[in-house]
C-alpha positions in Angstrom: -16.4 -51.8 41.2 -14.0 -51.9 38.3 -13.4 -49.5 35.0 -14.2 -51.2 32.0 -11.4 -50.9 29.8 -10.1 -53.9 28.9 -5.9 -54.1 29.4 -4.0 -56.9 27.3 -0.7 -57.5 28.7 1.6 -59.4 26.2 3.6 -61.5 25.5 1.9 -63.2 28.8 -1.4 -63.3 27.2 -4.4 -61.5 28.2 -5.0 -60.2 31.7 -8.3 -58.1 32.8 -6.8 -54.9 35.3 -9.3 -52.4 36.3 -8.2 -49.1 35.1 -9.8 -47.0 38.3 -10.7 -49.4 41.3 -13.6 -47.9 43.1 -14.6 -48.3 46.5 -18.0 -48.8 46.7 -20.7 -46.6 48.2 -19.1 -46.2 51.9 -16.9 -43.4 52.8 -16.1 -41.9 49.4 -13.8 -39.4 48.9 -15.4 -36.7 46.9 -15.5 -33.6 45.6 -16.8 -31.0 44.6 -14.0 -30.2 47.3 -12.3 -33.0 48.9 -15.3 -34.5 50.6 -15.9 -37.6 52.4 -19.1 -39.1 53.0 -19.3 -41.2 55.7 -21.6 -43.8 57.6 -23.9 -43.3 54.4 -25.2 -46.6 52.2 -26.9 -46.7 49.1 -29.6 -49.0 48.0 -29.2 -50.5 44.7 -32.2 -51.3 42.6 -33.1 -54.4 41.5 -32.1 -55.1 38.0 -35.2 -56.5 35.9 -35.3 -58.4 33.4 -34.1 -56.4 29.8 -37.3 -54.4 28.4 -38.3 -53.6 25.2 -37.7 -51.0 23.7 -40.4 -48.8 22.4 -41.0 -48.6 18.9 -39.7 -45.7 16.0 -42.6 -44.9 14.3 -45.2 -47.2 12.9 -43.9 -49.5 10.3 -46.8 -52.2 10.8 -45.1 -54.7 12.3 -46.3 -57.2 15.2 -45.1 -56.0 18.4 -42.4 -58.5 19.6 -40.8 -57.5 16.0 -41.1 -53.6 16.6 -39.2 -54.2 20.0 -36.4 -56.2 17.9 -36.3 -54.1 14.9 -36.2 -50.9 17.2 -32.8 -52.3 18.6 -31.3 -53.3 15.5 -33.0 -49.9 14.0 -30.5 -47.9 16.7 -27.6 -50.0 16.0 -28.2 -49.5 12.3 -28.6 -45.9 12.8 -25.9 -44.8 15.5 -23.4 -48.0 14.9 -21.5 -46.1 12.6 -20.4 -43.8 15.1 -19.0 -45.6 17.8 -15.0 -46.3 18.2 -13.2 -48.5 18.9 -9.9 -47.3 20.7 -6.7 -49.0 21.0 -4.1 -47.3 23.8 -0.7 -48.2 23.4 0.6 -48.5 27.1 4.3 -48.4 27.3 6.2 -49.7 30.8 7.1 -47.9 33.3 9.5 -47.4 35.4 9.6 -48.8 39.1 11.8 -48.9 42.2 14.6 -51.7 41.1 15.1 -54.7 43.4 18.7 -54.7 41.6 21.9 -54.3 44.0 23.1 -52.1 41.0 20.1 -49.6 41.2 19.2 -50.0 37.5 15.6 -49.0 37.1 13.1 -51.9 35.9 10.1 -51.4 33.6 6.9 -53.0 34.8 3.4 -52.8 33.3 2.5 -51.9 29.2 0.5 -53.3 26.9 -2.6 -52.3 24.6 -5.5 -51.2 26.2 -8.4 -51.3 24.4 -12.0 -49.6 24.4 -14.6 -47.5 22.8 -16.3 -44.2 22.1 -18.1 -42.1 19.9 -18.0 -39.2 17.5 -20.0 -36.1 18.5 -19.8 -33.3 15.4 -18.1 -33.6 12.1 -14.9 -32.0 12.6 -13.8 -35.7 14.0 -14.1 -34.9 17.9 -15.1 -38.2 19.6 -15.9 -38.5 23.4 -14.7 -41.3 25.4 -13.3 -41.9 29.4 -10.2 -40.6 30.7 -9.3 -44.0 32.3 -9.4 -45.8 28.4 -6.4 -43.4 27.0 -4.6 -42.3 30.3 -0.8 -42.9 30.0 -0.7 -43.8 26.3 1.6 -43.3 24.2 -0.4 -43.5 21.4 -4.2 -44.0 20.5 -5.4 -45.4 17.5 -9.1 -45.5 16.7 -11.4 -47.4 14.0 -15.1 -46.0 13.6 -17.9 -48.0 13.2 -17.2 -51.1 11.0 -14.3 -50.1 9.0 -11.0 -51.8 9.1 -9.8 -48.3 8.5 -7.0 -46.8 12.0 -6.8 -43.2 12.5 -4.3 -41.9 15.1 -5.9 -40.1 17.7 -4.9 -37.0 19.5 -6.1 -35.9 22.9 -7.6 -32.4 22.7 -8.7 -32.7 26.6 -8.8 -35.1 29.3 -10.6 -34.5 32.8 -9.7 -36.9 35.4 -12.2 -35.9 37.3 -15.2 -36.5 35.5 -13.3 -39.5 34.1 -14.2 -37.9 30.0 -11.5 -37.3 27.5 -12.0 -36.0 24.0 -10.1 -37.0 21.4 -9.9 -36.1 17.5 -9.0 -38.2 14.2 -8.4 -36.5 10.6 -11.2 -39.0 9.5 -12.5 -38.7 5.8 -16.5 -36.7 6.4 -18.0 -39.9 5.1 -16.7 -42.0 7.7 -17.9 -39.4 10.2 -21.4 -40.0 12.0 -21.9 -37.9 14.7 -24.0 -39.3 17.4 -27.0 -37.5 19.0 -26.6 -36.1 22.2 -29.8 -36.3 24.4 -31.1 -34.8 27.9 -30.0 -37.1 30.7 -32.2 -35.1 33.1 -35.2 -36.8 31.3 -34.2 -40.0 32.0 -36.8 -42.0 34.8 -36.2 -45.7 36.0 -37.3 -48.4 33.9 -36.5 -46.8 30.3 -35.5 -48.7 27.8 -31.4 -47.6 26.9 -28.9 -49.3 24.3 -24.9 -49.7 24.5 -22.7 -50.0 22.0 -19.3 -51.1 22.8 -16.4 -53.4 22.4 -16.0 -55.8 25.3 -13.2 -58.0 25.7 -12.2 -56.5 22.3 -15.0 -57.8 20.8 -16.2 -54.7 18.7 -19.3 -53.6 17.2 -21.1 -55.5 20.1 -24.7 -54.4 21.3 -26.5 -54.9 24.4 -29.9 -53.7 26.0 -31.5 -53.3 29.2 -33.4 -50.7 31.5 -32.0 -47.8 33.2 -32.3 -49.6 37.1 -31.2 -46.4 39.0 -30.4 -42.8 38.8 -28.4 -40.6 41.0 -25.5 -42.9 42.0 -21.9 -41.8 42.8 -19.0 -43.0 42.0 -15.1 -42.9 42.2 -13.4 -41.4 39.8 -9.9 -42.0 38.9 -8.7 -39.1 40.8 -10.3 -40.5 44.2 -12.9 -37.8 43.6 -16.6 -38.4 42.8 -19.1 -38.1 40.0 -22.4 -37.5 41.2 -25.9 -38.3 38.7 -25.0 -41.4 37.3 -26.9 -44.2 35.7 -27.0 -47.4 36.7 -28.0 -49.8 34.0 -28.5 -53.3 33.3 -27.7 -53.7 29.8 -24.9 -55.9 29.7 -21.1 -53.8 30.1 -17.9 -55.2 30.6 -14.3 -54.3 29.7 -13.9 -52.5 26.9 -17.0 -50.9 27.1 -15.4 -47.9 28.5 -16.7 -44.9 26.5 -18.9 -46.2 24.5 -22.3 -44.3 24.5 -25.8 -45.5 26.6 -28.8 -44.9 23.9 -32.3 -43.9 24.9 -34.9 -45.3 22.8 -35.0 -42.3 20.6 -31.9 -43.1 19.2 -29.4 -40.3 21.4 -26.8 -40.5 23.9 -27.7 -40.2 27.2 -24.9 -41.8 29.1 -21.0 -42.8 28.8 -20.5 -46.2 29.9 -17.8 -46.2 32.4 -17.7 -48.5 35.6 -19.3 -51.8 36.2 -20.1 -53.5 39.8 -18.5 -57.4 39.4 -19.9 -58.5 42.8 -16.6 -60.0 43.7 -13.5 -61.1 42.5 -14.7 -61.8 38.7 -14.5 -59.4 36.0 -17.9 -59.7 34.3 -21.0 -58.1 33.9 -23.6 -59.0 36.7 -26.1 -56.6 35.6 -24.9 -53.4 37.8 -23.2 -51.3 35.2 -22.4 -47.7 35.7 -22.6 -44.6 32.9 -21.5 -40.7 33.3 -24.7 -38.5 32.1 -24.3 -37.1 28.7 -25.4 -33.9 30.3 -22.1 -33.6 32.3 -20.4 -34.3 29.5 -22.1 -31.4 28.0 -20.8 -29.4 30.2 -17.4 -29.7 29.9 -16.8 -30.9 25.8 -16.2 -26.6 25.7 -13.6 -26.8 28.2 -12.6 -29.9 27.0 -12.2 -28.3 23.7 -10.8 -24.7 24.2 -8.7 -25.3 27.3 -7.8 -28.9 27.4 -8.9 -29.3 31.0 -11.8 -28.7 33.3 -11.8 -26.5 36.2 -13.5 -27.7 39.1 -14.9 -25.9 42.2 -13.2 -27.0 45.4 -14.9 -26.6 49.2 -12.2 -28.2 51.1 -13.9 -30.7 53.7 -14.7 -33.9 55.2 -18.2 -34.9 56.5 -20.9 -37.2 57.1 -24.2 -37.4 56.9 -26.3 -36.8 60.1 -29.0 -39.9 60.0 -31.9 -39.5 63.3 -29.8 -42.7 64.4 -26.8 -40.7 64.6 -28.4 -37.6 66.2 -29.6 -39.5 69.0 -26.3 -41.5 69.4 -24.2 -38.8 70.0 -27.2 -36.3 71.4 -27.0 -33.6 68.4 -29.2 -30.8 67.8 -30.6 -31.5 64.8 -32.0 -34.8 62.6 -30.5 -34.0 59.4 -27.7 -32.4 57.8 -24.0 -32.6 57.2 -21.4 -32.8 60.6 -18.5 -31.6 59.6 -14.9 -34.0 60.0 -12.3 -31.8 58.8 -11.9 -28.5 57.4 -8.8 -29.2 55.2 -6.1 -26.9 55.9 -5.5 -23.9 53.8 -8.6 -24.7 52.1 -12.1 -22.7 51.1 -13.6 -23.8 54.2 -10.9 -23.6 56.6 -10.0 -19.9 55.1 -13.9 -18.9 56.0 -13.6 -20.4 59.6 -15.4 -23.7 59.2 -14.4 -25.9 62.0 -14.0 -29.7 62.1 -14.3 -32.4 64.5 -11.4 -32.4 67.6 -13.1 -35.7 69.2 -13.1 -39.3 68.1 -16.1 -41.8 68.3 -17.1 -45.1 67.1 -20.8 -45.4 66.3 -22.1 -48.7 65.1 -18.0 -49.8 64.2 -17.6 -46.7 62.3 -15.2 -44.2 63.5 -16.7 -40.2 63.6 -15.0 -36.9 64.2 -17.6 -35.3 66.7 -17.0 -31.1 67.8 -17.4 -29.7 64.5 -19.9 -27.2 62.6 -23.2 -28.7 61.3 -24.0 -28.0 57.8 -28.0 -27.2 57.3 -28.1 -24.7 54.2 -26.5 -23.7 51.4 -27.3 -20.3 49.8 -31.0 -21.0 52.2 -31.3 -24.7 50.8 -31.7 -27.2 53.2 -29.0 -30.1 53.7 -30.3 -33.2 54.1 -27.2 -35.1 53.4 -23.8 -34.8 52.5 -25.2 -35.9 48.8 -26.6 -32.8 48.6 -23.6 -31.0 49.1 -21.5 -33.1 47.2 -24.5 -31.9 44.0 -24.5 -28.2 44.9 -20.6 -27.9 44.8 -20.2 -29.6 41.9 -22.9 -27.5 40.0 -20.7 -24.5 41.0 -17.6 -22.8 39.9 -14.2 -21.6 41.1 -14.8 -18.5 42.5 -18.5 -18.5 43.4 -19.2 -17.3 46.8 -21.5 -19.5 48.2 -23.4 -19.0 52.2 -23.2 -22.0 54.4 -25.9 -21.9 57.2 -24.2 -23.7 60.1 -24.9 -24.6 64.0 -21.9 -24.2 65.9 -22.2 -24.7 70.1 -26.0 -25.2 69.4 -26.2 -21.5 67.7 -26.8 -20.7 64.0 -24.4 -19.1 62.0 -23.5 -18.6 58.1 -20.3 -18.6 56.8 -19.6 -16.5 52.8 -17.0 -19.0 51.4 -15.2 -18.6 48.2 -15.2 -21.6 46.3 -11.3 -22.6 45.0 -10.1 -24.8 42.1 -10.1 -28.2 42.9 -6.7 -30.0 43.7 -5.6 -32.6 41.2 -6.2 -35.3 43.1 -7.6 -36.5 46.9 -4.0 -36.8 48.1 -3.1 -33.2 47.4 -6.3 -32.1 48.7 -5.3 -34.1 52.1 -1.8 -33.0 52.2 -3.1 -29.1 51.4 -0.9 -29.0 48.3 
């Protein structure tokens, strides 16, 4: 699974480089704390073919031209407020191969890809991974030839979002819509609106084929409730805004699956819900970062294959691998695993507590408490109903702020 912001490399020409590699769907490393989902799969839904999008009103037209016309009626409408976004990428610094020690700069470039504007004070929302490490941002809206410098008000590697803000004229500004993601069902009609491969302005439409996928952010941490669509995204779509067919965002386009070693779109394409956006444009704004709440462990998902593999009490729930030292969990005496197994090629930690509520909801799966966690803030106190030794206990942990990144959270930094 790649980002999809497109990187140009010069004077070598053009070179596609995935901004945040993500490991797909096996053991993630997530958080809403550092944890790690293990031995779990995900089924991806068949993509079908594009449909049509449903029609704005009645303007007396045959229906094969209302499901054009409603597409070129959203681009027409909400094309004016997509970016495009250039990041200037200078070189950095690496290890030198010299005898003399003299440092060598690798890497830099332009990397390019999109967003959109969300109020009229020139805020626009894109991904993290598109302007991460620049050294300067420059932005065109909609189809004016016109560059604004950027500034970055807030980034949030976690959730992969970064707002940025341009002293744009008020008539070049038009805010986008912002819609409901939680509304969203499989098989509606959505919209994106993008620049990929540089090409800007460019429009594509599908279906949304999935809901409630995960995946990597750059951080090595995990966004939960995403979209997976089919309309076509590719690099330098980063960003740029999924449409519903009322004409509001509903997604940010962010990762796409290239089922191998290519770099295009093969229909599996990836957006962050405008809803958890939502949530964090205040934080974005007034603090410049987001503050997310931190648990502090490993685990994996008990399946009834599992349970009878390794002869555990229950068919469901979350084993616990590691309590991460100095962490939430570890501070409230949750224990991890102390032995090693291999089930089905897979290597387990078996010994520690077994996760089956949070504040009395039942854990099916370490899905579920990858959702609660990251719903929560730092300094919630949250009950965990466990089974430790075959007896049921609960544990009142108090929820920390999560590390910057997985390999602080390993190393207990």
């Amino acid at each position: 699974m790649k980002s999809s912001r497109r990187v140009l490399r010069t004077p070598f020409g053009s070179a596609l480089l995935g901004g945040a590699v993500v490991a797909v769907f096996g053991a993630i490393a997530i958080a809403a704390g550092w944890i790690q989902s293990e031995g779990s799969s995900t089924t991806t839904v068949a993509a079908p073919l594009a449909a049509p999008i449903a029609n704005q009103g009645d303007r007396g037209e045959t229906s094969g031209e209302n499901d054009t016309n409603a597409i070129n009626e959203i681009y027409r409408r909400d094309g004016g407020g997509v970016a495009f976004i250039e990041s200037t990428i200078p070189p950095r610094e690496a290890e030198s191969l010299s005898p003399f020690g003299e440092p060598e700069a690798q890497g830099g470039g332009t990397a390019t890809g999109s967003g959109f504007v969300i109020d009229g004070e020139g805020h626009i929302l894109t991904n993290n991974h598109v302007i991460d490490g620049a050294s300067r941002i420059s932005v065109k809206l909609g189809a004016s030839d016109t560059t604004y410098k950027a500034e970055v008000v807030g980034a949030d590697p976690a959730s992969d979002l970064a707002l940025l803000k341009v002293d744009a004229p008020a008539g070049q500004l038009h805010p986008l819509t912002l819609g409901d993601s939680s509304k969203l069902q499989v098989g509606d009609p959505v919209v994106a609106i993008g620049n990929p491969f540089g090409l800007d302005r460019t429009v594509t439409a599908g279906i949304v084929s999935a809901l409630q996928r995960q995946i990597q952010a750059p951080d090595g941490f995990s966004i939960t409730n995403v979209i997976q669509t089919d309309a076509a995204i590719n690099p330098g779509n980063s960003g740029g805004p999924l449409i519903n067919s009322n004409g509001e965002v509903v997604g940010i386009n962010s990762q796409i699956e290239t089922g191998g070693g290519g770099n295009g779109n093969v229909g599996i394409g990836f957006s962050i819900p405008i809803n958890t956006a939502r949530s964090e444009i205040h934080q974005l704004e007034t603090k410049g970062e987001v503050e997310h709440a931190y648990l502090g462990i490993t685990g994996a998902t008990i399946t009834p294959d599992l349970a009878r593999a390794v002869n555990l009490p229950v068919k469901e729930g979350v084993l616990v691998q590691e309590a991460v030292k100095g962490g939430p969990a570890d501070k409230a005496g949750i224990e991890g695993g102390n032995t090693s197994a291999t089930i089905n090629g897979a290597q387990i930690q078996l010994g520690g507590d077994i996760i089956t509520e949070i504040e009395g909801r039942k854990i099916s799966s370490m899905d579920d408490v990858i959702a609660f966690i990251n719903h929560a803030q730092p300094g919630d106190e949250v009950e965990l109903t466990i089974l430790r030794d075959g007896k049921e206990k609960t544990a009142t942990i108090t929820l920390g702020t999560r590390p910057a990144s997985t390999e602080e959270a390993e190393s207990g930094e």
